[in-house]
Structures are given as structure tokens and as C-alpha cells.
C-alpha positions in Angstrom: 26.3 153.7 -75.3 27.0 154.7 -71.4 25.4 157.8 -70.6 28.3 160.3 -69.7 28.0 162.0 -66.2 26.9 165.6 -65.9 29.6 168.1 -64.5 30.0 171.5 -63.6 31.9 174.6 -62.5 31.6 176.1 -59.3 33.9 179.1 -58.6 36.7 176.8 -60.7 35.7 173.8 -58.7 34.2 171.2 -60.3 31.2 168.8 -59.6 30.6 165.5 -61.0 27.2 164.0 -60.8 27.2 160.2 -59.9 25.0 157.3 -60.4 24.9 154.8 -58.0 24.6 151.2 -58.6 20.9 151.6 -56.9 20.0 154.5 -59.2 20.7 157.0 -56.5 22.4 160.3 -57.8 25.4 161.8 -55.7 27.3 165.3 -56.4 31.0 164.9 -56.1 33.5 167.5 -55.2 36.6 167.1 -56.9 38.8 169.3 -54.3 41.8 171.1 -55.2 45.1 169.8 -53.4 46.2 173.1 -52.0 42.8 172.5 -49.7 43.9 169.2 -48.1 47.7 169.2 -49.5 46.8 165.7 -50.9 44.2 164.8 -53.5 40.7 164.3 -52.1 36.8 164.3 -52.8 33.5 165.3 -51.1 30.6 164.0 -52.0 26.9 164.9 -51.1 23.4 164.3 -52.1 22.0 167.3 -53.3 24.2 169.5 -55.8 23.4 172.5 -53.8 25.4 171.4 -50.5 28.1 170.7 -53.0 28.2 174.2 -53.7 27.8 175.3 -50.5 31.1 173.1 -49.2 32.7 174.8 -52.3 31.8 178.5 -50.8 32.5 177.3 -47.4 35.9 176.3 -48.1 37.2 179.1 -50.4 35.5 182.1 -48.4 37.8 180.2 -45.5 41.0 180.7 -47.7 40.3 184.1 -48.6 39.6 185.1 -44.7 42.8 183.3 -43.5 44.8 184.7 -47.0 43.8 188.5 -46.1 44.8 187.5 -41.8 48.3 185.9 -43.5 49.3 189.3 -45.9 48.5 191.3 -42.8 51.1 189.4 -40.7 55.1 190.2 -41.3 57.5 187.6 -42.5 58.7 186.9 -39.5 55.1 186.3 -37.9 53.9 183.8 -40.3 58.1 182.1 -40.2 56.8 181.9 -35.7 53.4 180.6 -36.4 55.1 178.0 -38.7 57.8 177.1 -36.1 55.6 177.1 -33.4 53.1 174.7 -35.3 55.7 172.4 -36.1 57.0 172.3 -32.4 53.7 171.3 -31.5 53.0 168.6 -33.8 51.0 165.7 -32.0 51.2 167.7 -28.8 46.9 168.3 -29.6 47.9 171.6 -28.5 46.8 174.7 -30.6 49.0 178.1 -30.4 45.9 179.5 -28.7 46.4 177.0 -26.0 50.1 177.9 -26.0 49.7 181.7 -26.0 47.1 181.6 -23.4 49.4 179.0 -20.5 52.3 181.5 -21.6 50.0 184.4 -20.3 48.4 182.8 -17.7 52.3 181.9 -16.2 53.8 185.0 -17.4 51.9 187.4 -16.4 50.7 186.6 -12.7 47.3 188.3 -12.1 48.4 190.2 -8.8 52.0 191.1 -10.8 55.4 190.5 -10.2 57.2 189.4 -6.4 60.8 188.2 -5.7 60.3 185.3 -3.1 61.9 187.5 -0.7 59.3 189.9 -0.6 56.3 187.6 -0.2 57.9 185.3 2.9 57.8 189.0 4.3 53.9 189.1 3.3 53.2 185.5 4.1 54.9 185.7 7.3 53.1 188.7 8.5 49.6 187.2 7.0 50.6 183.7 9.3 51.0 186.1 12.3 47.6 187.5 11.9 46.1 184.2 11.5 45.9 184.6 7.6 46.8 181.9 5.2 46.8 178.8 7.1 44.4 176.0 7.3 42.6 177.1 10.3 42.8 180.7 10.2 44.3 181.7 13.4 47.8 183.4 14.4 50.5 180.9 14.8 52.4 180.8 18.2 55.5 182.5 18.5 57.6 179.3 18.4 56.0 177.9 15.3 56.1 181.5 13.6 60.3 181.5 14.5 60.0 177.8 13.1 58.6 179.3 9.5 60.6 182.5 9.3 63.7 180.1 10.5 63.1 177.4 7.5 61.3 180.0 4.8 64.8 181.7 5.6 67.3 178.8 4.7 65.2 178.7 1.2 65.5 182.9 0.9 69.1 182.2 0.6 68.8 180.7 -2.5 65.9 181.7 -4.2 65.2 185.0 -2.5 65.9 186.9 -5.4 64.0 185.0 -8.0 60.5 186.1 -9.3 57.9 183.8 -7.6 56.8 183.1 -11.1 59.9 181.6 -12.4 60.2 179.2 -9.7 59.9 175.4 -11.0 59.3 172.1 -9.7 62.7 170.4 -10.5 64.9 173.2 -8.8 63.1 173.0 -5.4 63.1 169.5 -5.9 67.2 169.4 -6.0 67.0 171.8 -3.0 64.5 170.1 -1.1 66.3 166.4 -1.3 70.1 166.9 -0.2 71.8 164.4 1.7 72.7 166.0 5.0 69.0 166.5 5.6 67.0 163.4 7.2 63.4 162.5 5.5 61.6 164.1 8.1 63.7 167.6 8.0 63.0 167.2 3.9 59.3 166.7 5.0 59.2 169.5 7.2 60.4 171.6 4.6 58.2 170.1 2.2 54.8 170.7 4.4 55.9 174.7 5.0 57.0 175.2 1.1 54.0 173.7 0.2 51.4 176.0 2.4 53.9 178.7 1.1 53.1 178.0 -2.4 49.9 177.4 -1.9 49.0 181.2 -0.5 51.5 182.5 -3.8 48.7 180.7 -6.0 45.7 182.0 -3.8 47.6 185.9 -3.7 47.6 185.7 -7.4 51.4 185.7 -7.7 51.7 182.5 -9.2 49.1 179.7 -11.7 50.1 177.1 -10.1 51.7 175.3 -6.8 54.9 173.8 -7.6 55.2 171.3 -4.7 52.1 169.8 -6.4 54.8 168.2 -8.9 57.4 167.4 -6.2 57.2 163.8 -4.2 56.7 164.1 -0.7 59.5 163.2 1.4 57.7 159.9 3.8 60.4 158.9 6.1 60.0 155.2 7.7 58.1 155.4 11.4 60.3 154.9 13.7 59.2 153.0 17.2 59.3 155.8 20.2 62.1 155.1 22.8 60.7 154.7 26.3 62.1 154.7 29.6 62.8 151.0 31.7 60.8 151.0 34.7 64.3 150.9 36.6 65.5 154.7 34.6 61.5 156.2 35.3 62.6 154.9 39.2 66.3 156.4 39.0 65.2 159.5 37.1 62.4 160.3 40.3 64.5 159.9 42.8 66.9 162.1 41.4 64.6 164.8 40.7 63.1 164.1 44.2 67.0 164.9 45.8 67.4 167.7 44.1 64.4 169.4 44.3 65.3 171.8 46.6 68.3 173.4 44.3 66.5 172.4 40.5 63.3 172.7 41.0 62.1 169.2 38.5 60.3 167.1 39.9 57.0 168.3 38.8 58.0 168.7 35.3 59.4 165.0 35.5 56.3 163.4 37.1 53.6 165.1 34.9 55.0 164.8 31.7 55.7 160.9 32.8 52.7 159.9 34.1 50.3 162.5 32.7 52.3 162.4 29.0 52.3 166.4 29.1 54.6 167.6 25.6 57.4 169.4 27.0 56.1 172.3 25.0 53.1 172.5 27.1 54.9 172.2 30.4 57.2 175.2 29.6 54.0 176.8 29.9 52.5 174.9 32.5 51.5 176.6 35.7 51.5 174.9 39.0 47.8 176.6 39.3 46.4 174.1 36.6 47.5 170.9 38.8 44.6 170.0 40.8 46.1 167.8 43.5 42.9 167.3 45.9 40.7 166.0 42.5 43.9 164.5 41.0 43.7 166.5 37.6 46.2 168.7 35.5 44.2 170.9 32.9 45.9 171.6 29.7 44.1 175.0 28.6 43.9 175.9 25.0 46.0 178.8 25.4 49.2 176.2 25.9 47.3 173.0 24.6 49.2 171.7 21.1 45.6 171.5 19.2 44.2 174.3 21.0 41.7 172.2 22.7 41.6 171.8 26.5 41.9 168.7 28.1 41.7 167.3 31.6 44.4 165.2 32.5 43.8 162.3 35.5 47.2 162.1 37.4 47.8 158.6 38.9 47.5 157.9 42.5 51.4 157.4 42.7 52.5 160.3 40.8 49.9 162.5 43.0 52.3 160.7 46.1 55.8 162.4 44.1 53.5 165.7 43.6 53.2 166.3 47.1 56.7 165.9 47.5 57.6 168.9 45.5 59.1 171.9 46.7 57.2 174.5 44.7 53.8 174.4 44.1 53.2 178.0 42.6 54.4 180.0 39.6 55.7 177.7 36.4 56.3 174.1 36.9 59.6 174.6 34.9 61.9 176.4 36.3 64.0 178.6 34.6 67.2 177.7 32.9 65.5 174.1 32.8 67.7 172.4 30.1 70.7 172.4 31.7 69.1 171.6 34.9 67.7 168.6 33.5 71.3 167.7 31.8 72.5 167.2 35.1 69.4 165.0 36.4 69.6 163.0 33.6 73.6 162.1 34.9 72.3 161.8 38.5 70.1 159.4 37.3 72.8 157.5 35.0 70.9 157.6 32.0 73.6 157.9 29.1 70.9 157.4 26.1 67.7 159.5 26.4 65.0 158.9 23.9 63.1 161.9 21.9 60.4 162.7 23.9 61.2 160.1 26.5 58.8 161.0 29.3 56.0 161.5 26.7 56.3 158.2 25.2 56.8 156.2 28.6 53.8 157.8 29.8 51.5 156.5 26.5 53.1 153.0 26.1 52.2 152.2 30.1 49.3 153.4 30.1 48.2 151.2 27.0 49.9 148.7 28.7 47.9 148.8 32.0 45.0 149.9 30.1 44.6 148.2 26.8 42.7 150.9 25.0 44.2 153.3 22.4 41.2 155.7 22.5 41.8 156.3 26.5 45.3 156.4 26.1 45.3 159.0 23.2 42.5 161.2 25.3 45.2 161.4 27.8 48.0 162.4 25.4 45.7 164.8 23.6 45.9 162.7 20.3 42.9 163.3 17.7 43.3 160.3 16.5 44.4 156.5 18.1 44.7 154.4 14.9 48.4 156.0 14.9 48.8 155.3 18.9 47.7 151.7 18.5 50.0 150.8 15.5 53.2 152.6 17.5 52.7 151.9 21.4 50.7 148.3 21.7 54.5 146.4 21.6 56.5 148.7 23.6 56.2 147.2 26.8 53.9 144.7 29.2 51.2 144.7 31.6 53.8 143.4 34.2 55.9 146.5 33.6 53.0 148.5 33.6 52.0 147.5 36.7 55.6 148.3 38.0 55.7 151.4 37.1 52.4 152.6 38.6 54.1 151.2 42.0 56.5 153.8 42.1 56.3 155.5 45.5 58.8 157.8 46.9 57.7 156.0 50.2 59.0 152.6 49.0 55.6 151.1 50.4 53.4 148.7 48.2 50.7 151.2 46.5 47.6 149.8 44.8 47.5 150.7 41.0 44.0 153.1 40.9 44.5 154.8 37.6 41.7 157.3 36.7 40.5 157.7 33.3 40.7 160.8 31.6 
């Protein structure tokens, strides 16, 4: 006759002792199917760890039963909701409840966008916020307050917290922008953003879920050796009533950006050692740099009217209008001088690294890729010829 297994009682649970086909004896737990809310079974080695999974498990009821009758109907109706919402999320309502707080209760407190452009604005002005740490120029602080403006009239009034992705996303991509206005706007939301997070006014950055508008490059337009020819002699005619042909020959031969000759005075162009200095105070990257002017556009220099005070004269643009029709040129390329001064020189000189020195570039890798097609060494050549005394000139380009 079998020998019938031992079993006992533990606070209304019971344990079966088991024999194992090797003669080992197991305690089994018979659980209840409230614990699991299907049947089960535990099973240890020593009856005592039985009974202590038994404790374990009912002191754990009776702690969450008392934490349940404290809570109202309507708490433990949520807490149900809520855990059904997140099944198979592997989110807890403790995760939930502390994202909620984190997002809805910023740690520096509520702002309307409105109010912190004001703040960020003021903090970019002071050299606060930005990547470097140093005031932004009037012209790119009008730029910020000009864009941050066109998004204030939509979203000025909302709470920088509620903001989301997917509405600045709808905003940011309309069709009567270009790619590089959306990138623009993308860059200067973004640093926005950024300083909202760092101010404590928001958890997150939203443009961190947004694409990035990445328009398609675009080869520069340059200038025919026959226009940069046209377009001197123009200037050179009318020097004596508009005043250009220093702003034309530097930023054609030396690649000066037009926003650095609007500040350019004639006391930084160094005729007798052939140098223009761009200071930091005017420079683009803040970083000076020494300029070689070429032996022929040293020759158109010399030939200019004024050699004191700004090299652009005042009321320059529509000054410049008119040269451009002197000159015949119906199509002008953005930055036109700028690029025809970089893709000759890479032409004549056949090094990126020289010719983005000259142009004040950080980097050539983006020179090379852009300017090494745009034109030849035989054009190059002819454009270093031109004289405004028609004579043959050798080609003795210094190196900056």
C-alpha cells in the first residue's frame, strides 16, 4: 500500500509534502487563485520556505487590501483604467504619474512663449544662451527677434509647456517657405528650445522630434570674366558720383562678405604691403584675417576716388542697382563677387585650404566640393589680367 503524502495548514494554505522519483522530499504550495487569478503551485525544498512564501504573499494582500479601503471608489475605478490603458506599454502608473509631473509642472513654473522670446532675446544680447557665449551683433539679434516674431504670432500665447512637436512641425514646413528659410527657422527654434529646457521651463526640446529641414546645395553663381571686366569699368566711370569701386574690387578679388565691407574702412586696406585686414570686430567668425589683394586689383585700388572713411558709401544698394545696368548684367548671382573671387582663386591656385584662408572659411572640405568645377585655369588667368590700363600684367598672386 502507497504511502499517502503528508500535508498541512498554513494560515488556510496548504502544503503537500512530495517524493521525488530520486527519494528527494519537496514542500508544495497549493496557491489560492485570487493570488495569481489562475491556478498555480510553488514548490520548495524545505517546508519552512513554504511557509515563509505563504506569509510573504498574504502579509502583501493585507498591506495592499488596507492601501485599497483607504482609496475612494473612484480612485481604485482610475488606477484600474489607467492599468488597463497601459497594458503592454511596460510602463507602471509611477512611471506615468512621475513624466506627468515632470511635463506638467516645469521646475522654473509657468511662461507663455511670448514672455520668454522677451527673456531669451535679452539673454542673446548679453551674450547668454548661445553656443559661444558672447552678444550677438545687432543684425543677427534683428534676424532672431524678426523670425522668433513670425512664430509669436501663433504660439505667443501658449504655455511653453504645452507646446508639441507635431504643431511646430505643421508650422515649420509650409509651402511658400524654401528648405533653407524652413532650416533657418529650424536652427533658431531649436537654440530657442533648447535655452526653455536649460531655464527650466520646459523637460524636453521639442525640435529634438522634428526632421531637419536639408535643402539640396546648390552650385554658387559666378561672374564671366567678360561681366567681372564690364562691372570694373563701370564702377571705375562712375567713381567720382557713386563712390564703388573699392567695394567692387575687394569683395571680387579679395572675396570680402558684403556684410564685412559695410563695415569696412578704407584704413584697413594696406595698399603699399598689398593687404586688407578683416578685424574681429567686423569679421563673420570673429577672428581676424589678413587678406593678400592681387597685383591687378591693387592697379583698380589706386584708381579710386576715396581712400578714407567707409569703403561703402552710403545709400550703396541703389548705387550698385544702377552699376549693375551700366555694366549690363541682367542676372546677378547671390553673393556674386564673393563666389567669383573663391572659384578663381581655386582655379589659379588649386588649393582649397589657401583659398578658404582667403575667404575666412574654417573649413575647405565644403569649398572643394562647391568651387573646384566652376571655372578654369585659363579663365583664371584672365581674370587676374584685368588692368584698368589695358596693358598685359603678370599674374603675382600673394598667398594669404
Amino acid at each position: 500500500m502507497a504511502k499517502q503524502a503528508k500535508k498541512w495548514k498554513h494560515r488556510g494554505v496548504i502544503i503537500r509534502e512530495r517524493i521525488n522519483p530520486t527519494g528527494k522530499i519537496s514542500f508544495r504550495v497549493e496557491c489560492p487563485i485570487a493570488w495569481f487569478n489562475r491556478p498555480a503551485f510553488r514548490q520548495f525544498i524545505a517546508k519552512e520556505q513554504a511557509k515563509g512564501f505563504i506569509d510573504a504573499q498574504l502579509n502583501e494582500q493585507e498591506r495592499f487590501g488596507s492601501l485599497a479601503n483607504s482609496l475612494s471608489t473612484e480612485e481604485r475605478m482610475d488606477a484600474t483604467k489607467a492599468i488597463g490603458l497601459l497594458e503592454g506599454s511596460g510602463a507602471s502608473l509611477v512611471d506615468c504619474a512621475e513624466f506627468y509631473l515632470k511635463h506638467n509642472r516645469p521646475v522654473s513654473g509657468d511662461i507663455s512663449i511670448s514672455e520668454l522670446v522677451e527673456i531669451f532675446l535679452n539673454a542673446r544680447k548679453a551674450g547668454i544662451g548661445g553656443k559661444r557665449g558672447r552678444p550677438l551683433r545687432k543684425r543677427s539679434l534683428d534676424d532672431l527677434r524678426a523670425r522668433l516674431g513670425k512664430f509669436n504670432l501663433l504660439f505667443g500665447s501658449r504655455l511653453m509647456k504645452d507646446l508639441v512637436a507635431g504643431e511646430i512641425e505643421s508650422w515649420l514646413h509650409r509651402d511658400e517657405w524654401s528648405f533653407r528659410t524652413r532650416k533657418n527657422f529650424y536652427t533658431i527654434l531649436h537654440t530657442f528650445f533648447e535655452y526653455a529646457k536649460a531655464q527650466g521651463y520646459r523637460a524636453d526640446n521639442p525640435m529634438k522630434g522634428i526632421s531637419r529641414p536639408n535643402p539640396e546645395d546648390t552650385t554658387p553663381g559666378i561672374l564671366s570674366v567678360v561681366q567681372c571686366e564690364k562691372l570694373l569699368e563701370a564702377a571705375l566711370e562712375t567713381e567720382l558720383t557713386d563712390g564703388l569701386l573699392g567695394y567692387v574690387v575687394l569683395g571680387m578679388y579679395c572675396g570680402i562678405r558684403d556684410a564685412e565691407l559695410k563695415k569696412l574702412d578704407w584704413s584697413a586696406v594696406d595698399l603699399e604691403s598689398g593687404y586688407v585686414t578683416i578685424s574681429p570686430k567686423i569679421a563673420k567668425a570673429r577672428s581676424i584675417r589678413n587678406v593678400a589683394i592681387p597685383e591687378n586689383a591693387l592697379l583698380w585700388l589706386m584708381r579710386c576716388n576715396k581712400r578714407n572713411g567707409d569703403v561703402s558709401p552710403a545709400g550703396w544698394r541703389k548705387r550698385f542697382e544702377r552699376l549693375k545696368g551700366l555694366a549690363g548684367i541682367k542676372e546677378w548671382p547671390h553673393n556674386a563677387l564673393r563666389h567669383s573671387a573663391g572659384s578663381y582663386h581655386y582655379a589659379l591656385h588649386e588649393d582649397s585650404a589657401k583659398t578658404a584662408s582667403m575667404l575666412g572659411h574654417t573649413q575647405d572640405s565644403l569649398l572643394f566640393k562647391h568651387y573646384r568645377s566652376l571655372t578654369k585655369p585659363k579663365d583664371a588667368a584672365a581674370f587676374y589680367r584685368i588692368s584698368p590700363y589695358r596693358e598685359e600684367i603678370p599674374i603675382v598672386v600673394k598667398t594669404s
